[in-house]
MARMIKE-361796 format. One record per residue (C-alpha): residue number from 1; x, y, z. Coordinates in steps of 0.001 Angstrom, whole numbers, plus 500000, padded with zeros to 6 digits. Layout:
N
nr / X / Y / Z
NUM / X / Y / Z
...
// end
This chain:
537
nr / X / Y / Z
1 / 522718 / 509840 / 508407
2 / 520269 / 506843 / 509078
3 / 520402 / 505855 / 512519
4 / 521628 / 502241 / 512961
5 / 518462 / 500577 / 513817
6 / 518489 / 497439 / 512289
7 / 514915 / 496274 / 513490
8 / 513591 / 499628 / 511953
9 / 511070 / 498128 / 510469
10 / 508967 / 496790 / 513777
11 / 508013 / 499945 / 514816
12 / 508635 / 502806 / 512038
13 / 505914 / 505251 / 510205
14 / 506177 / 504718 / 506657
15 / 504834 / 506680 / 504176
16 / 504124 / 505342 / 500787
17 / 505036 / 507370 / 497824
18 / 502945 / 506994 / 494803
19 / 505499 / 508829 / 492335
20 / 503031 / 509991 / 489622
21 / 500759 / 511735 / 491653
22 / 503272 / 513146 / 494940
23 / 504775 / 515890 / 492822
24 / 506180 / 517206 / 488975
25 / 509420 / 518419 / 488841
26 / 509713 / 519080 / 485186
27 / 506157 / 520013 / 484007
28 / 504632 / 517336 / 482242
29 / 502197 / 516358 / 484326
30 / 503455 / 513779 / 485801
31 / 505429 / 512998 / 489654
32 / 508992 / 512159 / 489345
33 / 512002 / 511791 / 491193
34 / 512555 / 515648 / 490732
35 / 509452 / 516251 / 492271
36 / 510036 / 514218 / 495111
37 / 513460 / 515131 / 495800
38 / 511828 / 518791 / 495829
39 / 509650 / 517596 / 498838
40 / 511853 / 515751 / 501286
41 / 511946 / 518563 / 503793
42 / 508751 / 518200 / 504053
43 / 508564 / 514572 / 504669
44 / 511097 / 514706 / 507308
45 / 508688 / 517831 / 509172
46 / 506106 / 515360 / 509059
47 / 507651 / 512828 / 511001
48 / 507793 / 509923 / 508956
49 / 511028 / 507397 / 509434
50 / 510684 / 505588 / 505909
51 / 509180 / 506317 / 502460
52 / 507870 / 503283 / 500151
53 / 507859 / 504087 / 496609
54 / 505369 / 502353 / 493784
55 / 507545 / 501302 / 491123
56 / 509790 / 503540 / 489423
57 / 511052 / 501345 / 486857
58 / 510861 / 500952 / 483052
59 / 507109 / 500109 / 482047
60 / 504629 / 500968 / 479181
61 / 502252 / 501959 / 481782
62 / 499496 / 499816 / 481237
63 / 499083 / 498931 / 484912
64 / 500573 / 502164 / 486601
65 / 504142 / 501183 / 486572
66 / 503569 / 497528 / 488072
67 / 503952 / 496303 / 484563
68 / 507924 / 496254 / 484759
69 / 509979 / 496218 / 481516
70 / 513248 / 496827 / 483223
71 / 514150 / 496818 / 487350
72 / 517297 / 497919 / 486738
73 / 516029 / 501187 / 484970
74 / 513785 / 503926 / 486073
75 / 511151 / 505348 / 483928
76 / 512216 / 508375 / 482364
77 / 508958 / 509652 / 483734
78 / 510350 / 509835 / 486459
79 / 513858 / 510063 / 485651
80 / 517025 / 508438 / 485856
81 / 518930 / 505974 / 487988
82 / 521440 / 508630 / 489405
83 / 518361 / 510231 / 490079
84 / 517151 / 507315 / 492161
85 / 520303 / 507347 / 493796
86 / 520556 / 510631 / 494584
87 / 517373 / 510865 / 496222
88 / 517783 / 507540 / 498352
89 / 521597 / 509362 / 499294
90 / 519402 / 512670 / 500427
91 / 516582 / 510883 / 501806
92 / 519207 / 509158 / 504553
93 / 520977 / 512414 / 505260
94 / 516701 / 513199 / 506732
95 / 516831 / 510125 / 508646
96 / 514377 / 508618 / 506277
97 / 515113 / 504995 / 505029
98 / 513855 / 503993 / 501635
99 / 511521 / 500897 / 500756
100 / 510733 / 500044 / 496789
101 / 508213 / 497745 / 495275
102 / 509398 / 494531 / 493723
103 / 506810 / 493133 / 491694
104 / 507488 / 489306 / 491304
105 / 504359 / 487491 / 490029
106 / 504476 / 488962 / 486092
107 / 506615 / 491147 / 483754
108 / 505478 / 493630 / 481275
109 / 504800 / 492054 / 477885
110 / 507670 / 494687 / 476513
111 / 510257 / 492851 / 479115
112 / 512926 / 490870 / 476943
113 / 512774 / 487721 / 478398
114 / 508861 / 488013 / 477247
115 / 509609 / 489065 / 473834
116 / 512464 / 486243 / 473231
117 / 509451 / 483799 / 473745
118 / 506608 / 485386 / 471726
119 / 508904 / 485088 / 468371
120 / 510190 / 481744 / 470103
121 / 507999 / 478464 / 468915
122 / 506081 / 476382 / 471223
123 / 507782 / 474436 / 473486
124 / 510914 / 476278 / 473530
125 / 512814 / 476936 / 476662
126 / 512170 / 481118 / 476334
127 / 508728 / 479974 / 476544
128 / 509349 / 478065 / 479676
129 / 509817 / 481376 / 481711
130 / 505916 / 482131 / 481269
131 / 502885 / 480052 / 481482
132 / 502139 / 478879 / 477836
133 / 499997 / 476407 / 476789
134 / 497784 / 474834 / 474258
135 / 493839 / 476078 / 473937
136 / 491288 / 473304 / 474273
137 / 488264 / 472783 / 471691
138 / 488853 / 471474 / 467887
139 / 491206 / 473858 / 467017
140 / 492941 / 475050 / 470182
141 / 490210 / 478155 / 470141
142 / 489100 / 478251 / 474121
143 / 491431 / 479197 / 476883
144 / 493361 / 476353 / 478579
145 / 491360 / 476796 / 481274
146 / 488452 / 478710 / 482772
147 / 490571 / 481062 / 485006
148 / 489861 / 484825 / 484938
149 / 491757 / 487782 / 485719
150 / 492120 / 489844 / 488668
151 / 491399 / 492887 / 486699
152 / 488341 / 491011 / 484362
153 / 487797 / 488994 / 481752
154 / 489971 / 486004 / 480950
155 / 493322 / 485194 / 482439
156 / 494560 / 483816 / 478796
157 / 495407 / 485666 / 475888
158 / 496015 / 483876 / 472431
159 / 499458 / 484490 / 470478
160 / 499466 / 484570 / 466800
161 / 500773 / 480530 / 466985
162 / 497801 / 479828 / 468692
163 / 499199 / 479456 / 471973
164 / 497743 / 480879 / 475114
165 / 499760 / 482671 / 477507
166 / 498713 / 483148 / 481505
167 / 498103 / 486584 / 482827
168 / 496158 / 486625 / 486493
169 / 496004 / 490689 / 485546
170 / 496198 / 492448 / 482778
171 / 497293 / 491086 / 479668
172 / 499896 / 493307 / 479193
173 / 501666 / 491639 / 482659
174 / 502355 / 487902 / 481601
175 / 502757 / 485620 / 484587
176 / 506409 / 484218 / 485470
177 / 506504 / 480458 / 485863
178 / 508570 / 480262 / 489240
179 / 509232 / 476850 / 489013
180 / 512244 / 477882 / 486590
181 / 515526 / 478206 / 488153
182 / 516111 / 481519 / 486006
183 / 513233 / 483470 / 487284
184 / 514534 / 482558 / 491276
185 / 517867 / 483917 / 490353
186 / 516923 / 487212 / 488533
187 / 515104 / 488170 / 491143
188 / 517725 / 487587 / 494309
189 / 519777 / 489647 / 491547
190 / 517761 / 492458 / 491339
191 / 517345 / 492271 / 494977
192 / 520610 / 492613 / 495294
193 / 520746 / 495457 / 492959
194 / 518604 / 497734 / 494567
195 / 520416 / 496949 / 498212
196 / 523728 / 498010 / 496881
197 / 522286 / 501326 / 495949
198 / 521018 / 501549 / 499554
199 / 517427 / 500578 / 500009
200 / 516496 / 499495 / 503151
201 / 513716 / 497485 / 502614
202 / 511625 / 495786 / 499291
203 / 508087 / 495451 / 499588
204 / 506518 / 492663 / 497891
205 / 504062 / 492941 / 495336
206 / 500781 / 489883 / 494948
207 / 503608 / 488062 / 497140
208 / 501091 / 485100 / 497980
209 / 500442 / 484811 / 493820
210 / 503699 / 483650 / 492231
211 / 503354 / 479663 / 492624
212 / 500937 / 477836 / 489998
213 / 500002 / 474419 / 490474
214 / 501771 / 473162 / 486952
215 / 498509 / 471042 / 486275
216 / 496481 / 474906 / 486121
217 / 493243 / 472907 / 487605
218 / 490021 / 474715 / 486836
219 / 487646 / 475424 / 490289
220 / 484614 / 476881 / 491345
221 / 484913 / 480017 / 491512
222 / 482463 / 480436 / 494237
223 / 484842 / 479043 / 496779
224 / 487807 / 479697 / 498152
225 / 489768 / 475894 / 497205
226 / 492333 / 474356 / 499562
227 / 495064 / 474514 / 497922
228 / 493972 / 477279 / 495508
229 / 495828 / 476570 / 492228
230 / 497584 / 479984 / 492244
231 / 497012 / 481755 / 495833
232 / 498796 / 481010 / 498937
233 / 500761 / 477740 / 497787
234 / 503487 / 476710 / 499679
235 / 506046 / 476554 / 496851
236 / 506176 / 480638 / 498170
237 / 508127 / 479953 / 501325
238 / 511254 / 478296 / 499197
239 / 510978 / 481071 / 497416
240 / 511051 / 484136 / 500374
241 / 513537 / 481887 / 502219
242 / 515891 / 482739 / 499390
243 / 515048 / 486639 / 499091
244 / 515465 / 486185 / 503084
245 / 519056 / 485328 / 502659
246 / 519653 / 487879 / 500428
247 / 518557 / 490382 / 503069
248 / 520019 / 488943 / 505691
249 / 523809 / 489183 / 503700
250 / 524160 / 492638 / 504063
251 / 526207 / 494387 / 507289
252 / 522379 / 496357 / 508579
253 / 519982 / 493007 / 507133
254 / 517251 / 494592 / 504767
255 / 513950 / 494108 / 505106
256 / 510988 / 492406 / 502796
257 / 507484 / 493759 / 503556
258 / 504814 / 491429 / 501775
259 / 502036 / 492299 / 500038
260 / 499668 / 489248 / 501352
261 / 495606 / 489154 / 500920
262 / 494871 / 486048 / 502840
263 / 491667 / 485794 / 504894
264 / 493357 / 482592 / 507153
265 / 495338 / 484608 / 509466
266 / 497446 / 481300 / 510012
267 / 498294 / 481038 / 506870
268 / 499526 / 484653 / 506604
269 / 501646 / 484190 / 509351
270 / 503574 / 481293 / 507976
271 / 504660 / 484158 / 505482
272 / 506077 / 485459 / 508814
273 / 508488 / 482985 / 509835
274 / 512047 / 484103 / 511415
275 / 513198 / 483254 / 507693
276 / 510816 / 484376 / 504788
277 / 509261 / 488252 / 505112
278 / 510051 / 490046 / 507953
279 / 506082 / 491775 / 508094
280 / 503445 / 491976 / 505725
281 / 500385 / 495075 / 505194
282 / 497671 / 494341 / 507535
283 / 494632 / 494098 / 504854
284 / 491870 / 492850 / 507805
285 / 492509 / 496129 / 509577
286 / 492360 / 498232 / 506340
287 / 489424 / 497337 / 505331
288 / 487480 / 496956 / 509013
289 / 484386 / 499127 / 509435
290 / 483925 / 502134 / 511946
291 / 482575 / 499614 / 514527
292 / 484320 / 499440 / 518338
293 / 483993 / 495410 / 518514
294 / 484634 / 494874 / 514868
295 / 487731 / 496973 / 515387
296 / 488836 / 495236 / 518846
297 / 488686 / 491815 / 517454
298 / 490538 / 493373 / 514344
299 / 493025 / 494538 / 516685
300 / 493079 / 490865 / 519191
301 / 493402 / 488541 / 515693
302 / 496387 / 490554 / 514723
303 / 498168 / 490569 / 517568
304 / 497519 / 487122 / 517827
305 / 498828 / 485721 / 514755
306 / 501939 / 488063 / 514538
307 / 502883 / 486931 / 518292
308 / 503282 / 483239 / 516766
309 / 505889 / 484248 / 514475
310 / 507581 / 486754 / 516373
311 / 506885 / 489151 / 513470
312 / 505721 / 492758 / 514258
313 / 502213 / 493823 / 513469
314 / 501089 / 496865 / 510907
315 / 498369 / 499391 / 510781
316 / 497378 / 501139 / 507617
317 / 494063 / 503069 / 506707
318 / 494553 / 503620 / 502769
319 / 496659 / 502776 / 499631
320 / 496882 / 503147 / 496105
321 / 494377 / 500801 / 495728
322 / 491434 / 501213 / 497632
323 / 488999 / 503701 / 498840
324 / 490746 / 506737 / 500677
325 / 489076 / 505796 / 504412
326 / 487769 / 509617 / 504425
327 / 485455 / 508543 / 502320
328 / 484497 / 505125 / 503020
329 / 483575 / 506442 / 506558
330 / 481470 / 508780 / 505652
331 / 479551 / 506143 / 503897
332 / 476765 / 504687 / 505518
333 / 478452 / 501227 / 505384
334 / 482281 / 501454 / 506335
335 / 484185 / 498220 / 505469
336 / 485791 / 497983 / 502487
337 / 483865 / 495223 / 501378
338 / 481060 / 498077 / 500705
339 / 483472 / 501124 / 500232
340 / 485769 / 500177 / 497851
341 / 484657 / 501399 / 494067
342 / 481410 / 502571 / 494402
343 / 480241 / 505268 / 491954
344 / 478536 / 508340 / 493272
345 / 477515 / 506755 / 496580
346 / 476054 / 508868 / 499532
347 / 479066 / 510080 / 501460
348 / 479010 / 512121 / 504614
349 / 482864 / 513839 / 504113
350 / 482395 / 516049 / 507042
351 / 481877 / 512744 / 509278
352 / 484363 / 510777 / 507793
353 / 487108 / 513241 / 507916
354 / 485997 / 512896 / 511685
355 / 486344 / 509597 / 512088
356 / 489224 / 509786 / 509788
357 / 490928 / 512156 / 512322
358 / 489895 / 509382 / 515628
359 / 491315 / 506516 / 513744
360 / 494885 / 508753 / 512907
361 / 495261 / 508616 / 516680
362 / 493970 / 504740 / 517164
363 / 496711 / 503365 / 514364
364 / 499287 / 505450 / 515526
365 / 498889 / 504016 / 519245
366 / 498714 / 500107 / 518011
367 / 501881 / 498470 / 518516
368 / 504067 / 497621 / 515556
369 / 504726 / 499922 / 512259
370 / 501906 / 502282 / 510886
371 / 501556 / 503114 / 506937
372 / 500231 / 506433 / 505846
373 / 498923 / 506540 / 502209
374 / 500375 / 509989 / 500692
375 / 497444 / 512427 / 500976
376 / 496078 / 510940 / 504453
377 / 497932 / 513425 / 505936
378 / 495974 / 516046 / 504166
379 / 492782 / 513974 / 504993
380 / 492110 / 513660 / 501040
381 / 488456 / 512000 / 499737
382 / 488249 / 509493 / 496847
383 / 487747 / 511642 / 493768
384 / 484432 / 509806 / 492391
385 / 483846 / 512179 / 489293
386 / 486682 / 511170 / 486897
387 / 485712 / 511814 / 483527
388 / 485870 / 508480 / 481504
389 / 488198 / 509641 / 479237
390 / 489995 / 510910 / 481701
391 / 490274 / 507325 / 483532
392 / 493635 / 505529 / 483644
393 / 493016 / 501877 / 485453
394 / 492694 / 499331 / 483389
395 / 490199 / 497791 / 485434
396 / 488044 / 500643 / 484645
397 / 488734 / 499298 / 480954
398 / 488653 / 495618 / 481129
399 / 485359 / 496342 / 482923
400 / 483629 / 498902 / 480371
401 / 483108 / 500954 / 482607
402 / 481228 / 498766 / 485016
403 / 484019 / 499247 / 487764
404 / 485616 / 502517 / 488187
405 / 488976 / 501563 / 489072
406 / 491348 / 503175 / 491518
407 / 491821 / 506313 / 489967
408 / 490355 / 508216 / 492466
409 / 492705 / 507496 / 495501
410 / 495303 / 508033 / 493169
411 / 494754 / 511946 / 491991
412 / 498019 / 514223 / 491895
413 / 498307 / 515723 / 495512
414 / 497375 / 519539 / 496211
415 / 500914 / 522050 / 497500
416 / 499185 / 524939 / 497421
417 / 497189 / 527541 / 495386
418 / 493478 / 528221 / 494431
419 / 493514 / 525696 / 491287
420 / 494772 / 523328 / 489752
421 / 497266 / 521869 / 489297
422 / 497769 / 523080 / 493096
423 / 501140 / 523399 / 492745
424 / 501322 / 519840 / 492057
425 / 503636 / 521472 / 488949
426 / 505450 / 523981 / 488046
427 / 503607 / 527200 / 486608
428 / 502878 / 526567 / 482874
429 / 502830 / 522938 / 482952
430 / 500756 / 520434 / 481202
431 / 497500 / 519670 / 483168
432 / 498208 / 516859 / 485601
433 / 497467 / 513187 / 484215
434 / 494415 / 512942 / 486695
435 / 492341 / 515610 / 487485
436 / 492067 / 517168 / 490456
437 / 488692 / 518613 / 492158
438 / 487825 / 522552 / 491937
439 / 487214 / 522213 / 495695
440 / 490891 / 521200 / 496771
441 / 492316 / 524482 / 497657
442 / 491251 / 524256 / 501261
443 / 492762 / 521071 / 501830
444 / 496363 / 522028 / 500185
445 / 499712 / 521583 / 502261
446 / 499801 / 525535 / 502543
447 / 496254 / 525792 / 503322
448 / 496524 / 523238 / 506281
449 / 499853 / 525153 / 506974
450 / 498206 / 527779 / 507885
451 / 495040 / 526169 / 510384
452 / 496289 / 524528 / 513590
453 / 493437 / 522202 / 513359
454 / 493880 / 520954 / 509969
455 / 495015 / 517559 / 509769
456 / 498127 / 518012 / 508743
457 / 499031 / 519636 / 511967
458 / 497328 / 516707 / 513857
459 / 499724 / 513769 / 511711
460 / 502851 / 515656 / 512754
461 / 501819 / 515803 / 516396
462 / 500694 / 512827 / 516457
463 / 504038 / 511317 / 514697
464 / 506788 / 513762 / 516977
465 / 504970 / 511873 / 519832
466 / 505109 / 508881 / 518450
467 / 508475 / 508666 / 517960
468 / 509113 / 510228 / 521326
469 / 507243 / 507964 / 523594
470 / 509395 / 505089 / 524891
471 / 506212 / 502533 / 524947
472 / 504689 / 503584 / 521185
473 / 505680 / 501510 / 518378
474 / 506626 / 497950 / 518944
475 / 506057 / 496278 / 521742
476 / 502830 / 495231 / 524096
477 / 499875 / 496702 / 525267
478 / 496188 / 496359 / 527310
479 / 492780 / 496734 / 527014
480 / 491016 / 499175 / 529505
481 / 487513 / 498940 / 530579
482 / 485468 / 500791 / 528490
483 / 481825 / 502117 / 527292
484 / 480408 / 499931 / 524871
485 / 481067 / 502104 / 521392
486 / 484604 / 503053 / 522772
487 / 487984 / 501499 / 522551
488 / 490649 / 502369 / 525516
489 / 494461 / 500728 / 525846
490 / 497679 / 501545 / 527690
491 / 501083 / 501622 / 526253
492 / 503199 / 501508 / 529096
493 / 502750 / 502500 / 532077
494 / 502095 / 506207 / 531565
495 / 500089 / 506203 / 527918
496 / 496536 / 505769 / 527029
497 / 494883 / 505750 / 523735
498 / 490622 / 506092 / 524136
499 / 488849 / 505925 / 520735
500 / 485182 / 506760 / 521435
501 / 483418 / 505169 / 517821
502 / 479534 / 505680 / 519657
503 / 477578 / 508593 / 518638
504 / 477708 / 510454 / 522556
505 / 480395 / 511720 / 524555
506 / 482066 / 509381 / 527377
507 / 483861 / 510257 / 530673
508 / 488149 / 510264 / 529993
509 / 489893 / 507815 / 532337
510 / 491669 / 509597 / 534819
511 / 494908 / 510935 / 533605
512 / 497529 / 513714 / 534230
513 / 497693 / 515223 / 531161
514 / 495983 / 515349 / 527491
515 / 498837 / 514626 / 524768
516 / 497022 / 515010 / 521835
517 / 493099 / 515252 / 520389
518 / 491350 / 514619 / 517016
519 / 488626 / 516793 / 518276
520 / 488526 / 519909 / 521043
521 / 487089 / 518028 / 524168
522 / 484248 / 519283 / 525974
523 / 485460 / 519135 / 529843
524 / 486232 / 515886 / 530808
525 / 484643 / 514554 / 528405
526 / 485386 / 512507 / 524769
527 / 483236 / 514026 / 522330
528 / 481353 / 511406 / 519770
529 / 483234 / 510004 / 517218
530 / 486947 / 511344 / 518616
531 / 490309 / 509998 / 519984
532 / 492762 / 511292 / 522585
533 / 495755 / 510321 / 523836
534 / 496600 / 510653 / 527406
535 / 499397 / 510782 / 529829
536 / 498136 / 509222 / 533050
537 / 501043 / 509675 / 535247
// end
């Protein structure tokens, strides 16, 4: 069973689970619970403490499953609440704890509440859930304001009535108005839902989005504005400080996990406090480039804030929605500012599967919790040669074509085989609902299996020490003196992590023994462009 660790989340590996594209039970293409179920032995080999799942729930897919119909339903894509159950009952019996996705700024426009209040009239309390309003111009014909959507375009779509409704992504995804009492209670419900079927944790969706200013101000978009009239207000803290008791009412407290893009790394914190989130995904280190100081100051700023709160840090390298960091360093400019979306860019995959391998070692080290994308462990590339009508992000459609989308950190993972669908699916099945490359086969689970070098090998030694090591995970740690290009830090008093980023070798510190490598070392020395971690007494 689970061990009994209620601070779990302050130091675990957690590996997120994008359900359409981990693995197909049933043949159609698609990942499901089946599929998943299918695989847990092999997420408990890998080392990983906790899976987070993308939603599973009732949708019409027009955003990938974070347009929810129903929370208290799973897709039959996927499959079925006892299902959902009996995988979270199986994943425990591994030791694995279970996190889901909670999306709370918008609803699918197929949810009920949403329907009651399109065939409500104006001014009605259904409507009151959402963000309707009048247009402005003669006849009510322009938005109600100039806001536009995350995804492009406008952030208002018109309603036969004439009415506008608000929608900061697609418009299938209609924004809740959180200032009703209705919305706060549904969601501690289905909070509460989902931790009586034993989830551990919830991670929080846009979780800095859900507060409007009620006036909907329009801004220059060219600036940041302080407040912003959606992002970051502070109406969000009443609002975690509820889900916060909700999590703390159970015998082993859940925890919440918050999605928060905030550059003002005070401001995240606040999100922090001993009574909203308990952490939050570390988007500054995500999306830092292959650069020593760039990373070190990453590294100092994040420790920093999350010391003020007493909240643990996190380290993650990909996600559903960006760039697989293969890829964006091999590219000749590494942050995600320049990686993310980029079609047919030049991309050194040799070299960033290098780097990749260097910076497996350097998260892993950090103190805190560490996130691995599904597929890292593989060391899987963006896929940058979708066919268009192939293409399933609709920001590749809002767009016309202009941004690509995040298909292509989102392709169907490879099992094993010489073609697709890798056994992604069962023999005969339908052809998966991305495609995958022709040049995959090397890089499939068996493949890797198979090479002690691979880098699936490397992310379970890396994770058996990991959770070994008394001073990995939470707590502190300190710089060394180091080459400039190269990053070096105890754990402890008997662990040291050296990152070298420059483009030569370096002397190692002096140490007793050499843990673990991303690259075969040459003497005494760190090759370019390599990590190692060391036991020094």
């Amino acid at each position: 069973m689970t061990p009994r660790t209620t601070d779990w989340w302050r130091h675990a590996a957690i590996y997120q689970v994008y359900p359409r594209s981990f693995a197909d039970g049933n043949g159609d293409g698609i990942g499901d619970l089946a599929g998943v179920r299918s695989r847990l032995d092999y997420l408990q080999h890998l080392g990983v403490e906790a899976l987070w799942f993308s939603p599973w729930y009732l949708t019409p897919m027009a955003d990938a499953g974070y347009d929810v119909t129903d929370f208290r339903q799973i897709d039959p894509r996927f499959g079925t609440l006892a299902e959902a159950e009996a995988l979270i009952r199986e994943a425990h019996d591994r030791s694995i704890r279970i996190i889901v996705d909670v999306v709370p700024n918008h609803v699918s426009d197929e949810h009920e509440w949403y329907l009651k209040a399109l065939s409500a009239p104006p001014g009605s309390p259904e409507r009151d859930l959402f963000w309707f309003r009048d247009g402005r111009g003669e006849h009510g014909e322009l938005p109600p304001n100039e806001w536009q959507s995350i995804f492009g375009g406008p952030a208002w779509t018109r309603v036969p009535d004439g009415q506008w409704y608000l929608h900061l992504f697609a418009p299938e995804q209609p924004d809740l108005n959180w200032r009703h009492p209705a919305v706060r209670s549904e969601y501690e419900d289905i909070l509460r839902f989902w931790f009586d079927r034993g989830v551990d944790g919830i991670r929080v969706d846009s979780a800095a989005m859900c507060s409007k200013d009620p006036a909907l101000p329009d801004y220059d978009h060219s600036v940041f504005p302080n407040p912003h009239p959606y992002v970051d207000r502070d109406e969000n803290h009443d609002i975690y400080r509820g889900w916060r008791a909700v999590a703390d009412s159970y015998p082993e407290p859940r925890a919440l996990i918050g999605e928060v893009w905030l550059a003002d790394s005070a401001r995240f914190a606040r999100y922090l406090r001993a009574d909203e989130l308990h952490t939050a995904f570390n988007f500054d280190f995500l999306g830092c480039a292959w650069d020593a100081t760039a990373l070190r100051t990453c590294i100092d700023q994040t420790l920093a804030a999350h010391m003020d709160v007493g909240a643990p840090s996190t380290w993650v390298l990909s996600n559903h929605d960006v760039t697989r960091h293969v890829t964006r360093y091999g590219r000749p400019d590494t942050s995600t500012a320049a990686g993310i979306r980029q079609y047919n860019p030049v991309v050194d995959e040799a070299l960033g599967r290098r780097r990749a391998r260097a910076t497996a070692l350097l998260t892993m080290a950090l103190p805190g919790a560490v996130y691995i994308y599904q597929g890292d462990e593989l060391g899987l590339p963006e896929v940058e040669d979708i066919p268009a009508d192939r293409r399933d992000d609709p920001i590749f459609h809002r767009t016309g074509g202009a941004d690509p989308g995040r298909d292509g950190c989102r392709v169907p993972l490879p099992w094993d085989g010489h073609q697709e669908p890798y056994g992604f699916s069962p023999d005969g099945a339908a052809r998966p609902w991305l495609p995958q490359p022709a040049s995959w086969a090397h890089l499939s689970v068996a493949a890797q299996e198979n090479d002690p070098a691979s880098m699936l090998h490397l992310y379970r030694r890396a994770l058996a020490l990991r959770a070994r090591h008394p001073a990995l995970g939470d707590g502190p740690m300190r710089w060394l003196h180091a080459p400039d290009g190269v990053l070096a830090f105890a754990r402890g008093t008997d662990f040291t992590c050296v990152v070298n980023l420059s483009i030569s070798p370096v002397d190692l510190p002096e140490h007793h023994t050499v843990l673990l490598s991303s690259h075969p070392l040459d003497g005494s020395q760190l090759p370019a462009e390599a990590g190692v971690w060391l036991r020094t007494s």
